[in-house]
Every structure is written in C-alpha cells, then in structure tokens.
ROMAR-798883 format. One line per field, with one value per residue: residue number from 1; x, y, z of N, C-alpha, C in turn. Coordinates in steps of 0.02 Angstrom, whole numbers. Example, Ala and Ser with C-alpha at 12.3 -4.5 7.8 and 13.67 -1.06 7.14 Angstrom:
BEGIN
k = (1|2)
n.xx = (660|642)
n.yy = (-284|-112)
n.zz = (390|354)
ca.xx = (615|684)
ca.yy = (-225|-53)
ca.zz = (390|357)
c.xx = (660|645)
c.yy = (-165|2)
c.zz = (390|394)
//
This chain:
BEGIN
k = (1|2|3|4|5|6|7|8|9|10|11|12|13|14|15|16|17|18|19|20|21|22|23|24|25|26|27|28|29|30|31|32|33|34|35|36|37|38|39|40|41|42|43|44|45|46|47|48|49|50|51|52|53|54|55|56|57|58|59|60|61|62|63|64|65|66|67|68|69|70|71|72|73|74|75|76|77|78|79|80|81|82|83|84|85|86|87|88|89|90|91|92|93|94|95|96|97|98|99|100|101|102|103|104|105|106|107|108|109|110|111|112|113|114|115|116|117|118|119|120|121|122|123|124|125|126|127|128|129|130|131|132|133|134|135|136|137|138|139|140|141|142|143|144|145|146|147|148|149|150|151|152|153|154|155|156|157|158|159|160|161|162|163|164|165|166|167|168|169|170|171|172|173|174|175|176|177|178|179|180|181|182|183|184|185|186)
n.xx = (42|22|88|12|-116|-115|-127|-254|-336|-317|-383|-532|-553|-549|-629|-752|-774|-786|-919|-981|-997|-1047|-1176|-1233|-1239|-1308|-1439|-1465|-1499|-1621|-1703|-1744|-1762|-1769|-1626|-1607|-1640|-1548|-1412|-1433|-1421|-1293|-1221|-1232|-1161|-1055|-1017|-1037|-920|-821|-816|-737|-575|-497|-582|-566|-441|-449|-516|-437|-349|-430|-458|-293|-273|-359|-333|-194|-232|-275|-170|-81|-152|-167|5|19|-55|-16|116|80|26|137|219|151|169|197|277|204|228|188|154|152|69|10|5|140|175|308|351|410|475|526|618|700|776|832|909|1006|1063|1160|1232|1296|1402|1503|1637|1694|1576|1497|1376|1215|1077|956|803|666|563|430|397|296|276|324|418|571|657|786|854|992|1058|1214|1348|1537|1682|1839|1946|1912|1876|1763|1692|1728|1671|1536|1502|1519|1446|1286|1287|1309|1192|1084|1091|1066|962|864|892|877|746|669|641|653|792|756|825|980|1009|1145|1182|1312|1340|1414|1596|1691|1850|1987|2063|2209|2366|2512)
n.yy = (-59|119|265|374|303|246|362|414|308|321|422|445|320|392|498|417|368|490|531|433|456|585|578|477|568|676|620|586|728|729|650|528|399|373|444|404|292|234|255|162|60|70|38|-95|-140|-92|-170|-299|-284|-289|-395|-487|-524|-498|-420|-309|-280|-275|-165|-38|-54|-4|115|175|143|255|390|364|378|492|601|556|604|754|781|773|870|981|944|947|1102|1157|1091|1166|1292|1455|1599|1729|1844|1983|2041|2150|2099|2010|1881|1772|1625|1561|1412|1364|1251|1269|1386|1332|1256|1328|1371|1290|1241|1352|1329|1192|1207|1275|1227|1214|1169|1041|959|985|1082|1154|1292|1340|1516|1576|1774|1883|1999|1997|1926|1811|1722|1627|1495|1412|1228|1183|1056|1069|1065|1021|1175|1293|1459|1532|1638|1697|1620|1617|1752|1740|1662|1716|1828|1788|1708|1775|1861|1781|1724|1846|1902|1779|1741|1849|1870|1926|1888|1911|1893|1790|1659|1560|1426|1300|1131|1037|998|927|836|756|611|611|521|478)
n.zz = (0|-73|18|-2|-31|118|196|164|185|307|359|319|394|515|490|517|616|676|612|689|804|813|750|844|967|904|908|1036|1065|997|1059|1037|1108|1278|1358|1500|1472|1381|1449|1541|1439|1384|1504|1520|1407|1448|1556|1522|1430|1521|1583|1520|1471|1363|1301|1364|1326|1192|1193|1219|1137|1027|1087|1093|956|900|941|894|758|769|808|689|603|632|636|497|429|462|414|274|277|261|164|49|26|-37|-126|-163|-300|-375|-546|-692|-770|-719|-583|-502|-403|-313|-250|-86|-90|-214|-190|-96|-196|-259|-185|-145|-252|-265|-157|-174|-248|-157|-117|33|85|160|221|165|235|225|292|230|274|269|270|370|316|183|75|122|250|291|337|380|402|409|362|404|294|357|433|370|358|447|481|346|258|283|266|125|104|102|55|-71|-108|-37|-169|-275|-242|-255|-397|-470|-443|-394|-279|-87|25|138|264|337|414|493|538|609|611|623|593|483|507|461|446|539|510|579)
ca.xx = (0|66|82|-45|-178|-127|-151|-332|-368|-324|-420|-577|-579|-554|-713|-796|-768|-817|-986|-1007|-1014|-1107|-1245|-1251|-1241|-1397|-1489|-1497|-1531|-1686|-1752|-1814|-1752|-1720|-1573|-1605|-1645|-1462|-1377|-1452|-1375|-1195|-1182|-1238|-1122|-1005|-1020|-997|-847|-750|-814|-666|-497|-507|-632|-508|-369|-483|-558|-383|-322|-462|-427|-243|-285|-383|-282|-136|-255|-284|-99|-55|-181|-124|88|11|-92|58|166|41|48|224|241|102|182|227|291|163|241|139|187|101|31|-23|33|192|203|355|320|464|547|589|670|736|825|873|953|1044|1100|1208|1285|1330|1465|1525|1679|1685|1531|1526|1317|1165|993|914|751|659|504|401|409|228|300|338|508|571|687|817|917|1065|1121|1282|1422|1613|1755|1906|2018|1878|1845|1675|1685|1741|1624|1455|1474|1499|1352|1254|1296|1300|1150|1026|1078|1058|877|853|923|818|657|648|631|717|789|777|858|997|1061|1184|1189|1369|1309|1477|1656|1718|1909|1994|2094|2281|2402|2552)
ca.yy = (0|169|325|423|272|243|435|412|244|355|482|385|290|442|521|373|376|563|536|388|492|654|536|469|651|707|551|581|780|729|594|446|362|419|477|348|204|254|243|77|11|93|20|-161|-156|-74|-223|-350|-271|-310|-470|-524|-477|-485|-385|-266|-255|-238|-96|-16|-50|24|181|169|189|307|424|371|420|584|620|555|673|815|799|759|925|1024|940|977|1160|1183|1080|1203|1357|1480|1673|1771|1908|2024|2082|2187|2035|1947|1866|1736|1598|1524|1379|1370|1211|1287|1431|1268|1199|1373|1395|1233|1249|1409|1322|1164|1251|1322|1176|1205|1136|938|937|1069|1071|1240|1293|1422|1506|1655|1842|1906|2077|1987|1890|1751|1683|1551|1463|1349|1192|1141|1040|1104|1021|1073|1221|1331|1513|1520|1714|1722|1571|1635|1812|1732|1621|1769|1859|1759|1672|1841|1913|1728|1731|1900|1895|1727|1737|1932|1853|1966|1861|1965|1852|1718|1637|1490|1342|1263|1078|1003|1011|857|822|705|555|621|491|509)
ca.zz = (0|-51|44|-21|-9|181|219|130|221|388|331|318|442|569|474|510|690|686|603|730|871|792|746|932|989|875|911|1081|1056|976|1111|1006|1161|1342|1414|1536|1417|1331|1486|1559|1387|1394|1554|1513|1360|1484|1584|1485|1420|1586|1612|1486|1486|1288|1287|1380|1273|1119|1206|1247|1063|993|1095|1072|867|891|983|847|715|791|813|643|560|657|609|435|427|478|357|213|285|253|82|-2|48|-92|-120|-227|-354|-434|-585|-738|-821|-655|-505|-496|-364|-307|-191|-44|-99|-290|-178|-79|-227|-289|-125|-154|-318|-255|-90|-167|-288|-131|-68|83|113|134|206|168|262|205|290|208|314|239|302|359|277|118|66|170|293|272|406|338|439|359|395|336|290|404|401|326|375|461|455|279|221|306|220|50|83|124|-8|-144|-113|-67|-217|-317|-255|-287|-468|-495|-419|-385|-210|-58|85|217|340|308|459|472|572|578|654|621|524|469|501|432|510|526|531|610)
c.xx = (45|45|12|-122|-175|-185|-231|-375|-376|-388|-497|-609|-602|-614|-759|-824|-791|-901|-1016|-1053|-1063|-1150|-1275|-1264|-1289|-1450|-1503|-1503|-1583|-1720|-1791|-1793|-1741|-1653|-1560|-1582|-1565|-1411|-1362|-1393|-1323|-1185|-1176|-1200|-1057|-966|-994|-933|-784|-757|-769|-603|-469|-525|-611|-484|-402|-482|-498|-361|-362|-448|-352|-243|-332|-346|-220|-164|-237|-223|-67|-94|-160|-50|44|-17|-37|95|157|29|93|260|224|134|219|224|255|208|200|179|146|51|-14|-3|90|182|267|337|402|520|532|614|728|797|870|942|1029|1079|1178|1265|1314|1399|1520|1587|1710|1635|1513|1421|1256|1093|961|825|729|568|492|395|327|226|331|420|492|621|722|869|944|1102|1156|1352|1479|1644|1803|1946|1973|1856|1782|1653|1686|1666|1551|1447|1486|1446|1293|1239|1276|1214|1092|1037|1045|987|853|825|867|754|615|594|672|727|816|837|881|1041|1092|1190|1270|1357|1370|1531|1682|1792|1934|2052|2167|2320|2467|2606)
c.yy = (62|221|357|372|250|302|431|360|298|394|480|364|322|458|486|380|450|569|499|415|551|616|512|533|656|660|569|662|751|691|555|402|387|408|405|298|189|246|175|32|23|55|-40|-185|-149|-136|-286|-357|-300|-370|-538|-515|-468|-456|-309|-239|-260|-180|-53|-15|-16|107|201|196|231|371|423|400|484|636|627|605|723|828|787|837|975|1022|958|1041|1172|1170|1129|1269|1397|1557|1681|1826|1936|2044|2136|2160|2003|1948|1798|1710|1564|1463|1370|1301|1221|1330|1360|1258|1253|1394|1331|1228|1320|1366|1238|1168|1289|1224|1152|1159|1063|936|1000|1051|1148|1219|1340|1431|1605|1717|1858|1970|2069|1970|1819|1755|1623|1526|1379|1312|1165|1126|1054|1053|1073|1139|1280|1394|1528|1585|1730|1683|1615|1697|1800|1722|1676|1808|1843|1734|1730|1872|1825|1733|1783|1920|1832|1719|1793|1911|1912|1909|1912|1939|1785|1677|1560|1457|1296|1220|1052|1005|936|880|749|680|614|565|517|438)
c.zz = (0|3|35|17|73|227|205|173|299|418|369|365|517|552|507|568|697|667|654|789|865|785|810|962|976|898|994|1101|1041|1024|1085|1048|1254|1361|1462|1514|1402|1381|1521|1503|1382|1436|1556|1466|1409|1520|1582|1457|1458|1598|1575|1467|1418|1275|1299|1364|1211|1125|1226|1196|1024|1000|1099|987|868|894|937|786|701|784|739|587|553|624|518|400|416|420|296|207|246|192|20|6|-6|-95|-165|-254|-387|-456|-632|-764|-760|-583|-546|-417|-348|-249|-140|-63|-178|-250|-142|-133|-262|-228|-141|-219|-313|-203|-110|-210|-259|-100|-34|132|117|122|200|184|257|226|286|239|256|299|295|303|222|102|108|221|288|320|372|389|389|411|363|347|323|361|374|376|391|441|381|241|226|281|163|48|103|75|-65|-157|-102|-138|-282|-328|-289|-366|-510|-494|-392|-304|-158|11|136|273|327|373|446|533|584|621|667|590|560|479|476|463|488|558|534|582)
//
C-alpha cells in the first residue's frame, strides 16, 4: 500500500469515527429514546466489556488507534501546511508563485558550488512583511573560514535569489552543526 492510499485509508476511517459519534450526539438531542434508556444500555455493554480480559485489550487498542489516528492526522496536517507554501509576485501581467521548496533547490544549487561545504539542510520560512527567511544547517570540511564562508554564503546566495526569483531574503542565518576532520596519521 502506497503513501498516499494509507493517508486516505487514515483519513476515512477517522471520518468514520467522527460521524459515529455526531450521529449518537444528534440522536440523543432529539429523544427517540431516553437519556435513561441510553444509559441503562452503555452500562450493560459497559459491563460486559470487563467481564473479559479480551474484551479489555480490544477496548484499549481500539482507543490506542484512535488516539494514533488523531496524532497522525495532526503531524500530517502540519506537514501539508508547510509543503504548499509559496511566495506570490505580482507583476504587470499577473501574479507569480514560487512555492518554498523551488526557492529550496534554488538555495541549493548556489551552496553546493560552494567547497567548503561537505552537508546542506536549508530551511526556508516566509516573512509576514513579504520575502522570506532562510536558516542553513551545514556541515564544513576542516580548516575553513567560518567568518569568511558565512558572508559569502550570504551574499552570494541573497543576491542569487534575488536575481532569480525577484525574491528578497531578508534574513539568512547559518547553522554550523559540524566540520568534518579528517583522520591524521602520524
């Protein structure tokens, strides 16, 4: 099963469980049963429930996936946030989107030409006040000027966007996670 059709199966089945309960909800707004009546029977199902220790750990797995559902919706939601996310341009003719990972790969196309750099994790976040934001974890290879490096990459790369995507990065900070050395034998 791929991706997509899991997410859909999830989907689904959460709905399902959501209509379940709204329908119980309305059903006993309207009173085609009492209150009472409805309770008597929760509690006799209730009942029975415990009187098997199967019956138990169903009922504990059931709310277990539920609860993972819920969760996995949620980070999924988020993540579908953050994929869709794109800079508008107006121009004469129109509007221009960019979506954040083509600035992504434009960002990347500048810093891996740079060889100093061994790894590049670019995360680019939008500016309420229009542009973006880009924070660069990278790892160096030894011996390399952090001062010198981080105002090329600064440089080079606001004006790259700039120049390419008539983007402005307001704000380029850097990250240095790690510098590789390399064995010295002796």
């Amino acid at each position: 099963m791929n991706k997509e059709r899991f997410n859909n199966l999830v989907f689904i089945l959460f709905i399902i469980l959501i209509i379940f309960f709204s329908v119980v909800a309305f059903s006993l707004s309207l009173k085609p049963i009492s209150l009472a009546t409805t309770v008597d029977k929760i509690n006799d199902y209730y009942n029975g429930l415990y009187s098997n220790i199967v019956n138990q750990i169903i009922l504990g797995l059931i709310a277990i996936l539920i609860f993972a559902l819920a969760i996995y919706l949620i980070q999924k939601r988020s993540h579908y946030n953050t994929l869709n996310l794109s800079v508008t341009q107006k121009t004469s003719f129109g509007e221009v989107k960019i979506s954040l990972n083509s600035l992504k790969n434009l960002s990347l196309k500048v810093l891996k030409k740079m060889v100093e750099i061994k790894e590049i994790r670019p995360l680019i976040s939008l500016v309420k006040t229009g542009g973006i934001n880009i924070d660069l974890h990278l790892t160096l290879k030894q011996d390399v000027s952090i001062p010198e490096l981080s105002e090329k990459i600064q440089k080079s790369l606001k004006e790259y966007l700039l120049e390419t995507s008539g983007i402005e990065a307001k704000e380029i900070k850097i990250h240095i996670d790690k510098i590789l050395y390399e064995n010295i034998e002796k």
